[in-house]
C-alpha atoms as an extended CHARMM CRD file, in Angstrom:
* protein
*
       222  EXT
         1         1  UNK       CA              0.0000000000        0.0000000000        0.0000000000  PROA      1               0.0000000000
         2         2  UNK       CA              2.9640000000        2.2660000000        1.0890000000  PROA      2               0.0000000000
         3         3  UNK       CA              4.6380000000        1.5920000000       -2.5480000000  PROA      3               0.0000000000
         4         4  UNK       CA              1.4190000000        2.3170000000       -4.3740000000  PROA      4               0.0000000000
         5         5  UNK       CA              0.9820000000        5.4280000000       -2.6240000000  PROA      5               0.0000000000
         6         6  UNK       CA              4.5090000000        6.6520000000       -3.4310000000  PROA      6               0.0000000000
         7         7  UNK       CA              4.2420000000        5.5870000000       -6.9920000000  PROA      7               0.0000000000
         8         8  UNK       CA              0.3070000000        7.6060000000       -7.1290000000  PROA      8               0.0000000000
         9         9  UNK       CA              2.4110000000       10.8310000000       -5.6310000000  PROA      9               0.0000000000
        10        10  UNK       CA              5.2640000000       10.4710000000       -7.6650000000  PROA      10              0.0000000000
        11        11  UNK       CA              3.2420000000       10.3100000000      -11.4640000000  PROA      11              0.0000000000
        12        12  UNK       CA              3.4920000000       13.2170000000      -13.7480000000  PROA      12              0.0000000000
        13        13  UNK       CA              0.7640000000       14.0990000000      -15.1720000000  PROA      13              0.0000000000
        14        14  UNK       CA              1.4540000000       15.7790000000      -18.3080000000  PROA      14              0.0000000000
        15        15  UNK       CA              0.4880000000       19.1750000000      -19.6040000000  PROA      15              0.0000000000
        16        16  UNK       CA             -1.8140000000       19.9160000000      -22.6550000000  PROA      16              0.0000000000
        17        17  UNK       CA              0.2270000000       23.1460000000      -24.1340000000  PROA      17              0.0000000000
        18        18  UNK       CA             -2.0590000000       22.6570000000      -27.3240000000  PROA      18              0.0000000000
        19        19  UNK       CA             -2.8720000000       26.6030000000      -26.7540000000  PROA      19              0.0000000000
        20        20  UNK       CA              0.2400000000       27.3860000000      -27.2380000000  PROA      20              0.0000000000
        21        21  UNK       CA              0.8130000000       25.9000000000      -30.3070000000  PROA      21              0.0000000000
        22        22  UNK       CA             -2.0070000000       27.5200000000      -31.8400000000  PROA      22              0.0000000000
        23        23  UNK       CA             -0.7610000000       30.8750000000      -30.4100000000  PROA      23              0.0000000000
        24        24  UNK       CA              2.5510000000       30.6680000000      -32.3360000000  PROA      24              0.0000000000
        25        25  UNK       CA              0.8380000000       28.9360000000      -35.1910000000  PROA      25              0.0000000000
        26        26  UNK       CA             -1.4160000000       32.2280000000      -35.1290000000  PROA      26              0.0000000000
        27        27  UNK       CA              1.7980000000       34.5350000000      -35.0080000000  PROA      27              0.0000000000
        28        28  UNK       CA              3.4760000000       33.4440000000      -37.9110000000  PROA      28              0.0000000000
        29        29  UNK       CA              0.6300000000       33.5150000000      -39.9060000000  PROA      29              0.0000000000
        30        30  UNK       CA              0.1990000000       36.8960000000      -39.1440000000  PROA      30              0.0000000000
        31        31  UNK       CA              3.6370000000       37.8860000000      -39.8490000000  PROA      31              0.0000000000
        32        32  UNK       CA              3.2770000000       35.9060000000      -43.2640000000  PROA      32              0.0000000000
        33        33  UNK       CA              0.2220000000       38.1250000000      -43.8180000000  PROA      33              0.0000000000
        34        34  UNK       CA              2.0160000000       41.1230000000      -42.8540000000  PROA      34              0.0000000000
        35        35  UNK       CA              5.2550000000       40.5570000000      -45.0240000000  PROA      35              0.0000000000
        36        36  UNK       CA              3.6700000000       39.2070000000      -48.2040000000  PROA      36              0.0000000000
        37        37  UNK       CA              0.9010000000       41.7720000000      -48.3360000000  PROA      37              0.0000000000
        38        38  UNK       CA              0.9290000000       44.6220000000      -45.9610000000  PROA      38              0.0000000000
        39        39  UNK       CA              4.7650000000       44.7010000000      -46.7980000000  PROA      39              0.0000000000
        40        40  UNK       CA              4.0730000000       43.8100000000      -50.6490000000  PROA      40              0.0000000000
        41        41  UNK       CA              6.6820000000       40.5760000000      -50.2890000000  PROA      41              0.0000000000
        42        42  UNK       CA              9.7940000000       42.6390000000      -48.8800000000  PROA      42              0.0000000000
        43        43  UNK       CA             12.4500000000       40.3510000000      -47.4990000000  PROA      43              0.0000000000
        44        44  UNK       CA             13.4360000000       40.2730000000      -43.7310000000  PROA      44              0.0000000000
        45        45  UNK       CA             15.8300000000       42.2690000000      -44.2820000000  PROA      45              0.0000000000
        46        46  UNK       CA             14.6240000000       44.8280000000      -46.4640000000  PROA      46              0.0000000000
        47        47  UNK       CA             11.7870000000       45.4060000000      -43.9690000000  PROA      47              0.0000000000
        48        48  UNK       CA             14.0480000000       46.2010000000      -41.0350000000  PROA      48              0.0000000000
        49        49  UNK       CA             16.2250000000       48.2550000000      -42.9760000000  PROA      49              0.0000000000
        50        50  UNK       CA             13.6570000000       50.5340000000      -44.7780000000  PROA      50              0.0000000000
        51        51  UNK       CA             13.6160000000       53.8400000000      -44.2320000000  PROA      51              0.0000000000
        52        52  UNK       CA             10.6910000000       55.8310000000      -43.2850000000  PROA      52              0.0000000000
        53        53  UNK       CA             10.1520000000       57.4970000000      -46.6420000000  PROA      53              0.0000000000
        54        54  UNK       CA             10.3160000000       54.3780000000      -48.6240000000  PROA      54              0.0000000000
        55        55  UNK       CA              8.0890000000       52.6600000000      -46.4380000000  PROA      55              0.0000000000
        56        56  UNK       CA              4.1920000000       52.1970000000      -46.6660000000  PROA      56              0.0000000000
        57        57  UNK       CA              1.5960000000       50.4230000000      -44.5410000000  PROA      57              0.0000000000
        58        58  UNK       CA              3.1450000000       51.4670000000      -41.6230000000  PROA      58              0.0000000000
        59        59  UNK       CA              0.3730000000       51.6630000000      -39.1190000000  PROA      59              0.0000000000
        60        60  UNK       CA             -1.3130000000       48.2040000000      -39.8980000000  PROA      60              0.0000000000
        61        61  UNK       CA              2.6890000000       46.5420000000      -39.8610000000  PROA      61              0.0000000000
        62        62  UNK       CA              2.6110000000       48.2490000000      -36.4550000000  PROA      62              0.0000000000
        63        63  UNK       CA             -0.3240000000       46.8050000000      -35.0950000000  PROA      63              0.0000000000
        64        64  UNK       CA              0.1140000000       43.4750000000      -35.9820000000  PROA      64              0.0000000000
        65        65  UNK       CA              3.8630000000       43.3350000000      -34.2590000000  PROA      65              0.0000000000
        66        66  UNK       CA              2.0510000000       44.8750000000      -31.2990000000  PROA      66              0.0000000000
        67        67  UNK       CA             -0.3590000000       41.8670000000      -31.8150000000  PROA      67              0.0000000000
        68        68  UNK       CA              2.1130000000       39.2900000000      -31.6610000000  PROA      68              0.0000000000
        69        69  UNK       CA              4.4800000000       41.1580000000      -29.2330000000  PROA      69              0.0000000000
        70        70  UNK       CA              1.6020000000       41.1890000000      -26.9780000000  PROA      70              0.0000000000
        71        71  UNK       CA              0.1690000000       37.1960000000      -26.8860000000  PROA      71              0.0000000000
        72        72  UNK       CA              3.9390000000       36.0530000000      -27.0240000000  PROA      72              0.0000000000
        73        73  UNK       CA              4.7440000000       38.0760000000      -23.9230000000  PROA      73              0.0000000000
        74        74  UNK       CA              1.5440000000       37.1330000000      -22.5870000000  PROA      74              0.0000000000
        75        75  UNK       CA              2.1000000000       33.1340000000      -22.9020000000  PROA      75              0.0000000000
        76        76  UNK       CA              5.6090000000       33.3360000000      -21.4530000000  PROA      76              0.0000000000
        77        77  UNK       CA              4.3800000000       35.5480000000      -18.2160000000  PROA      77              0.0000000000
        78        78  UNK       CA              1.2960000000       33.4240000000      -17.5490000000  PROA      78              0.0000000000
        79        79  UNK       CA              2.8040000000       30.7520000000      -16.0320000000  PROA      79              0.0000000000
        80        80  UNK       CA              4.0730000000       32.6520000000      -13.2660000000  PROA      80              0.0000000000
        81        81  UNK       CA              1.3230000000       34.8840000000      -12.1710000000  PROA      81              0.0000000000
        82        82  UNK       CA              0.1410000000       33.4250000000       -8.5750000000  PROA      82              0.0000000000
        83        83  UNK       CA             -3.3170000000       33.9110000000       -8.9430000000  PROA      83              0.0000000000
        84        84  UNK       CA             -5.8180000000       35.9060000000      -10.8300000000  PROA      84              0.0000000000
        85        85  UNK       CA             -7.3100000000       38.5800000000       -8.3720000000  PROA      85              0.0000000000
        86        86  UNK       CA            -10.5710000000       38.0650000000       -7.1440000000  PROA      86              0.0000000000
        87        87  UNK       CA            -12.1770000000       41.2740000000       -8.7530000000  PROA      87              0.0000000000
        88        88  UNK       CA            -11.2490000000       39.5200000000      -12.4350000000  PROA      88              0.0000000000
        89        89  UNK       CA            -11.9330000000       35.4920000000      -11.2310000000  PROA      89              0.0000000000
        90        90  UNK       CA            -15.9210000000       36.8420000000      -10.3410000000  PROA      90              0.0000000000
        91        91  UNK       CA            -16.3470000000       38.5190000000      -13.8270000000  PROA      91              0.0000000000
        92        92  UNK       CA            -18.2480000000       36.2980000000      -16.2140000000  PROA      92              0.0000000000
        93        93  UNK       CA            -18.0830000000       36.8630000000      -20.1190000000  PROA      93              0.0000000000
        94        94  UNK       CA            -20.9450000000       34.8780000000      -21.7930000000  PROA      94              0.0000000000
        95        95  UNK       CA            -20.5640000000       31.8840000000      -18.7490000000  PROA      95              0.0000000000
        96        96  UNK       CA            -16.5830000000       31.9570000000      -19.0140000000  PROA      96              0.0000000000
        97        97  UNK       CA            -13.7560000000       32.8300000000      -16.8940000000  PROA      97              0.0000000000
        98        98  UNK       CA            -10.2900000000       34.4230000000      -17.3450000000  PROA      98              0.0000000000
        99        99  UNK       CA             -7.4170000000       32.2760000000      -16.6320000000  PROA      99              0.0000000000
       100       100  UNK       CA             -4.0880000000       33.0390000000      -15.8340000000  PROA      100             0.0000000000
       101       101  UNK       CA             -3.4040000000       33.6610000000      -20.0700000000  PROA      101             0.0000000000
       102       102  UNK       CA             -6.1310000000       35.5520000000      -20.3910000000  PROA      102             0.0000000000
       103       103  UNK       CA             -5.4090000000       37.7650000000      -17.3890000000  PROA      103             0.0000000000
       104       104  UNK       CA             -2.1920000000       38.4840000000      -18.9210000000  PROA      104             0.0000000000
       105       105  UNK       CA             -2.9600000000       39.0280000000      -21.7290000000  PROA      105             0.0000000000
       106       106  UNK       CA             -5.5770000000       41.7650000000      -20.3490000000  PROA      106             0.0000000000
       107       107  UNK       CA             -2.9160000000       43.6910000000      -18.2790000000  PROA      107             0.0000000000
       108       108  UNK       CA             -0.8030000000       43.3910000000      -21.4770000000  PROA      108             0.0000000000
       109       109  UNK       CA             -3.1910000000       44.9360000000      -24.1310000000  PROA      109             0.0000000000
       110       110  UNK       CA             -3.8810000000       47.4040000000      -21.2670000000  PROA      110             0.0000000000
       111       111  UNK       CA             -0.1830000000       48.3800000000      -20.7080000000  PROA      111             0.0000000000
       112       112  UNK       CA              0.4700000000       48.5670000000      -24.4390000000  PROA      112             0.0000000000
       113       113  UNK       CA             -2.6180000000       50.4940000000      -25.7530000000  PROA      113             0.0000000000
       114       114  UNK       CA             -2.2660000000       52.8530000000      -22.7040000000  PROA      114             0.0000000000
       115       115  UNK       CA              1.1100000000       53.7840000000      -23.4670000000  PROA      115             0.0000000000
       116       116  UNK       CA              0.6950000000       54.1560000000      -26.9510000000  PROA      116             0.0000000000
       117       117  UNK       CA             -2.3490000000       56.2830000000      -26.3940000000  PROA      117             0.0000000000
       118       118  UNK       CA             -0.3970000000       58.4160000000      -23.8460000000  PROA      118             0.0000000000
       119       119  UNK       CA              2.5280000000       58.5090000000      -26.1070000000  PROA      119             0.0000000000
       120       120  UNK       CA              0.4930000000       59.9490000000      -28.9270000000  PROA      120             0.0000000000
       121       121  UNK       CA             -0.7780000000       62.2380000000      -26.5200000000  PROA      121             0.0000000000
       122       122  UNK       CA              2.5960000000       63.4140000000      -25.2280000000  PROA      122             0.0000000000
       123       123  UNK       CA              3.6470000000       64.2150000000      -28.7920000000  PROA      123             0.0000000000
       124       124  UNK       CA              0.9870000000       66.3190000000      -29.1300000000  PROA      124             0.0000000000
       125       125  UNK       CA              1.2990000000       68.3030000000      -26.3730000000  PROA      125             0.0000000000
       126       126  UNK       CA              4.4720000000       69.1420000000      -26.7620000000  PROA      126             0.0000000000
       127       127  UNK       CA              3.7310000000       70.2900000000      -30.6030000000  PROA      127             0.0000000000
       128       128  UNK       CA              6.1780000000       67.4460000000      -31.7320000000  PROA      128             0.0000000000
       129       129  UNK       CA              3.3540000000       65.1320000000      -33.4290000000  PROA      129             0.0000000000
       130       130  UNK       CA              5.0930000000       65.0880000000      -36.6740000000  PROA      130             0.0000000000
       131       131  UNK       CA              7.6420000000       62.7820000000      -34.9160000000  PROA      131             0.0000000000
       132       132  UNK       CA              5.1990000000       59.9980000000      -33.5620000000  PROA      132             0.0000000000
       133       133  UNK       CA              4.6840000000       58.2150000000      -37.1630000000  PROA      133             0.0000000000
       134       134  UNK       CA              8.6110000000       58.0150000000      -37.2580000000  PROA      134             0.0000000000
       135       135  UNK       CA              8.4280000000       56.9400000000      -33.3530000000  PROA      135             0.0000000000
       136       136  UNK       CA              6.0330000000       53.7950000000      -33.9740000000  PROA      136             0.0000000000
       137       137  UNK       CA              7.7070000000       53.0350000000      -37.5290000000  PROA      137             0.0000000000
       138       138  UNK       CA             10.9570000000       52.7140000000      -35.7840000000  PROA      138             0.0000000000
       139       139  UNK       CA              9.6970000000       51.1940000000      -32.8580000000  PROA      139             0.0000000000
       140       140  UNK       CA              7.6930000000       48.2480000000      -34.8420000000  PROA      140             0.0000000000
       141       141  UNK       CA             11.5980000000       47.1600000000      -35.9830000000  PROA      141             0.0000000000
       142       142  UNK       CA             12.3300000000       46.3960000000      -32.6310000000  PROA      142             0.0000000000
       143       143  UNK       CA              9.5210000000       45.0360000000      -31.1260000000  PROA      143             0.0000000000
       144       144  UNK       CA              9.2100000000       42.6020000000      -34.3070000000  PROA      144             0.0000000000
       145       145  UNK       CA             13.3050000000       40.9290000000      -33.2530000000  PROA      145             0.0000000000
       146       146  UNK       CA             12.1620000000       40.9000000000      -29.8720000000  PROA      146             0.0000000000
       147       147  UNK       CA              8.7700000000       39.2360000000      -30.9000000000  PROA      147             0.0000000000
       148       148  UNK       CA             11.0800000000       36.3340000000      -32.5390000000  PROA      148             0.0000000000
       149       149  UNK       CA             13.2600000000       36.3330000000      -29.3560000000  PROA      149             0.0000000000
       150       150  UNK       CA              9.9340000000       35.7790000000      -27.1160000000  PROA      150             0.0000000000
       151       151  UNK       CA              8.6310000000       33.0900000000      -29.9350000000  PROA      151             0.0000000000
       152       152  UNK       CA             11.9130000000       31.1490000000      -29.2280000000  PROA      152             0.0000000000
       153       153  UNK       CA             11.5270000000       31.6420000000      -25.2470000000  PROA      153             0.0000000000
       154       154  UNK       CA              7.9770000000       29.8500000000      -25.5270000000  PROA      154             0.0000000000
       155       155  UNK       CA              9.0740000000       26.9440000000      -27.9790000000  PROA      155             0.0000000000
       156       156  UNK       CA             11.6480000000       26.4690000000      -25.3320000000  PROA      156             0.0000000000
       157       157  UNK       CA              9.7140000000       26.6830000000      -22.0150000000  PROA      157             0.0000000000
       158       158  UNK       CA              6.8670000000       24.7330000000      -23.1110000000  PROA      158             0.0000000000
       159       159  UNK       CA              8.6310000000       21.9940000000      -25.5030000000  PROA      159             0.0000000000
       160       160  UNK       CA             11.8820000000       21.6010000000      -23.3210000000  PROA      160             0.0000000000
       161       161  UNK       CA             13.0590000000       19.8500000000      -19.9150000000  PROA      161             0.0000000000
       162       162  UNK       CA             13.4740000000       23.1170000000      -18.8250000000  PROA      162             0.0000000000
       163       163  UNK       CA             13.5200000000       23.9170000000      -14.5880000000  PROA      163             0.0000000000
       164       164  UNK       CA             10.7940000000       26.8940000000      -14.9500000000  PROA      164             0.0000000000
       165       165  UNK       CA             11.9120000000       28.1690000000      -11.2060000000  PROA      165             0.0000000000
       166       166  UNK       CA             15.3520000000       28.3040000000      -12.0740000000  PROA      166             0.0000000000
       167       167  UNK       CA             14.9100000000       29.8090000000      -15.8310000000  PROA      167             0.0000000000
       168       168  UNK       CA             12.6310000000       32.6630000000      -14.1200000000  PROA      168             0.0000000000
       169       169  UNK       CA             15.8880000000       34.7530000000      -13.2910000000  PROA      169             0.0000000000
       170       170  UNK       CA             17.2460000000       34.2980000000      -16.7980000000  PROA      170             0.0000000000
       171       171  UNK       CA             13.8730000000       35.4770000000      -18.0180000000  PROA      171             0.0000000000
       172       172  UNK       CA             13.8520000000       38.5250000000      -15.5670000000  PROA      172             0.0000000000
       173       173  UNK       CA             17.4620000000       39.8500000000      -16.5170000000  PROA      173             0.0000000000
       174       174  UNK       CA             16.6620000000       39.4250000000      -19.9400000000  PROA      174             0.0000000000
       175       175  UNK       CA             13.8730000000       41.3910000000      -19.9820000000  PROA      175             0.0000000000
       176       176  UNK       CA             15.8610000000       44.3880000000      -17.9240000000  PROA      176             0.0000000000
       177       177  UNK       CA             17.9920000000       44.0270000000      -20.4240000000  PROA      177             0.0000000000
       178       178  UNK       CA             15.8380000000       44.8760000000      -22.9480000000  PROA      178             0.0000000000
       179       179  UNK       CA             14.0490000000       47.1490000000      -21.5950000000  PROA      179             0.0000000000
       180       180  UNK       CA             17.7010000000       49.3830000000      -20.5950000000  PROA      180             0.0000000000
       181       181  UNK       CA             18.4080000000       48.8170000000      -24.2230000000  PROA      181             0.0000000000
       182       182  UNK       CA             15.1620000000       49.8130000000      -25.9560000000  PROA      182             0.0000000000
       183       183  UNK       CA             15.7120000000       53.1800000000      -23.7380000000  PROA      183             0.0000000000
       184       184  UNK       CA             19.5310000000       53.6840000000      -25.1720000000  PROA      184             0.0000000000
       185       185  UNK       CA             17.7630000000       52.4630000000      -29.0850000000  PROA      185             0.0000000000
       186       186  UNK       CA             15.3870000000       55.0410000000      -28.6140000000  PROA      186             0.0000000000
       187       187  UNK       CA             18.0630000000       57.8600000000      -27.4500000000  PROA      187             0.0000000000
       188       188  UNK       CA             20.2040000000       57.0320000000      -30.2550000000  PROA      188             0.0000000000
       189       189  UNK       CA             18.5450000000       55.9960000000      -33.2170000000  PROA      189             0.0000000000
       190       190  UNK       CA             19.4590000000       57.8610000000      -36.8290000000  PROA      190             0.0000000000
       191       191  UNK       CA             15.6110000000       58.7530000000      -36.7850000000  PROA      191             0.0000000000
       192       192  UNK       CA             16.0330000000       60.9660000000      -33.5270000000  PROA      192             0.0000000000
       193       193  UNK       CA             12.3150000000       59.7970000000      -32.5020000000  PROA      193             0.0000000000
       194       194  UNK       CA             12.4160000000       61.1100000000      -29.3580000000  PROA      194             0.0000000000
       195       195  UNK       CA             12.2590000000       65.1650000000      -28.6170000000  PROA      195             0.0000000000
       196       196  UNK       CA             15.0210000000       67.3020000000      -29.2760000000  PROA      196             0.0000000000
       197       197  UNK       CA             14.9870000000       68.6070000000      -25.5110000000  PROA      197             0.0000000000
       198       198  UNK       CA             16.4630000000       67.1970000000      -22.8170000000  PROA      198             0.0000000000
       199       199  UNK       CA             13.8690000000       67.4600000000      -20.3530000000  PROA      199             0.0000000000
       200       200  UNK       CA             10.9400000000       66.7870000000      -22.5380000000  PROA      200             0.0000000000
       201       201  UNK       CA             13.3650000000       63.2210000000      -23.4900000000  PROA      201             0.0000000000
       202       202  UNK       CA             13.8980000000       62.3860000000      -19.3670000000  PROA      202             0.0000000000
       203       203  UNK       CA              9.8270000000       62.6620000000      -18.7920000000  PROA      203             0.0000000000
       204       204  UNK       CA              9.0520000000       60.2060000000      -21.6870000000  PROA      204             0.0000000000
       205       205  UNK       CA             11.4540000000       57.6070000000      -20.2100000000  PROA      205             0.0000000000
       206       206  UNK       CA             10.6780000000       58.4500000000      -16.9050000000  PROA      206             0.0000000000
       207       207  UNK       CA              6.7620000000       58.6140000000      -17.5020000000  PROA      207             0.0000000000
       208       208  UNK       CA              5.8340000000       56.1590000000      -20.7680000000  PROA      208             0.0000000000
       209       209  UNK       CA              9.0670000000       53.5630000000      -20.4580000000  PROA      209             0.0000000000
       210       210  UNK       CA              9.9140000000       53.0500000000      -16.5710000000  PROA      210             0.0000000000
       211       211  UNK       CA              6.3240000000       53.9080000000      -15.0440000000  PROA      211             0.0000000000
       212       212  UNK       CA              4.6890000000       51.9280000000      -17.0900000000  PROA      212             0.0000000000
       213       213  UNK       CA              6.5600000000       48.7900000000      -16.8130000000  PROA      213             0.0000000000
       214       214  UNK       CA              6.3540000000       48.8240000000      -13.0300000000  PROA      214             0.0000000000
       215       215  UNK       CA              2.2760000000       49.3190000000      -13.5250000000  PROA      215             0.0000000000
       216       216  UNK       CA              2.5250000000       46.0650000000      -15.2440000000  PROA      216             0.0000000000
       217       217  UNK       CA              4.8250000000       44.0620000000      -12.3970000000  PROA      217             0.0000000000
       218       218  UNK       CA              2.2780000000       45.4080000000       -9.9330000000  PROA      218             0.0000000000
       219       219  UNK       CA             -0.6240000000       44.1480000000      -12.1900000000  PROA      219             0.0000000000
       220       220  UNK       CA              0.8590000000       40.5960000000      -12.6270000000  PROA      220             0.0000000000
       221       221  UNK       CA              2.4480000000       39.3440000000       -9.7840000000  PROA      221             0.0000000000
       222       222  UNK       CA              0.9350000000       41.1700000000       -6.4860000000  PROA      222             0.0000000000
């Protein structure tokens, strides 16, 4: 009895990451969309080398790399957040429940489309709105390499013996990696997309890069 007992405690039983699957299946069929028709079949590398001038189609390119960016990011987070909060678990859409994906991907859609709308909005203000086509053109190059990066992450996480606990740090310093880096991208690019003062540049990291990102923390795991 003692032996059967140990054995019952001891079986595995395995996950269903069919959702997944379909996610990334999703992904690259939007980025097959995007490049053969939004993009009018430009190679990868004439597409992140483009300049703003030659390029067209730029707003729908940048909402589908926000698209992917976004349910990418969101299946790699969702498997640590502890719990859904209470005041999401009791809301019922049409008899269903959030899970933990769906919760992320919530706060995720939320973070992005506020910052973007506040970004706009800052540009504005300012009088610098001219810039913020050239902002979200440039920025759609590097959010589409780091959409890859994240695709990679999730093959890996869900299709490999990997020790999720342990592979947590890894994931954290690579993401404060890349957000430090976006920040120094952003400050130095050739299309100077941020504004030509100094003080006006230190609120829109300060305000729509850092704040932001610690909104999303709080949002996700407390």
């Amino acid at each position: 009895m003692l032996l059967s007992q140990n054995f019952i405690n001891h079986v595995r039983i395995p996950e269903n990451n069919d959702w997944v699957i379909f996610i990334l299946i999703g992904c690259i069929f939007l980025y097959v969309f995007m490049m053969n028709i939004i993009e009018r079949d430009a190679s990868l590398k004439d597409f992140l080398l483009q300049k703003y001038f030659d390029a067209s189609n730029n707003l729908p390119s940048w909402m589908i790399t926000s698209c992917v960016t976004a349910l990418t990011l969101s299946a790699l987070l969702s498997q640590y957040i502890p719990i859904v909060p209470k005041y999401i678990n009791d809301l019922h859409i049409f008899g269903y429940q959030l899970n933990k994906f769906g919760y992320t991907l919530l706060a995720v859609i939320f973070f992005y489309g506020s910052k973007s709308a506040l970004g706009f909005l800052f540009y504005q203000s300012i009088g610098d709105g001219r810039k913020w086509p050239v902002f979200y053109f440039t920025s759609t190059k590097f959010y589409f390499i780091l959409s890859f990066l994240l695709i990679i992450l999730c093959v890996t996480h869900y299709y490999f013996p990997v020790d999720r606990n342990k592979i947590f740090l890894y994931y954290f310093g690579f993401f404060a990696f890349v957000a430090v880096f976006k920040i120094f991208f952003y400050l130095f690019h050739k299309n100077n997309i941020l504004p030509e003062k100094w003080y006006y540049k230190f609120l829109y990291i300060c305000t729509l890069q850092i704040a932001p990102l610690l909104l999303l923390w709080k949002l996700l795991f407390f």
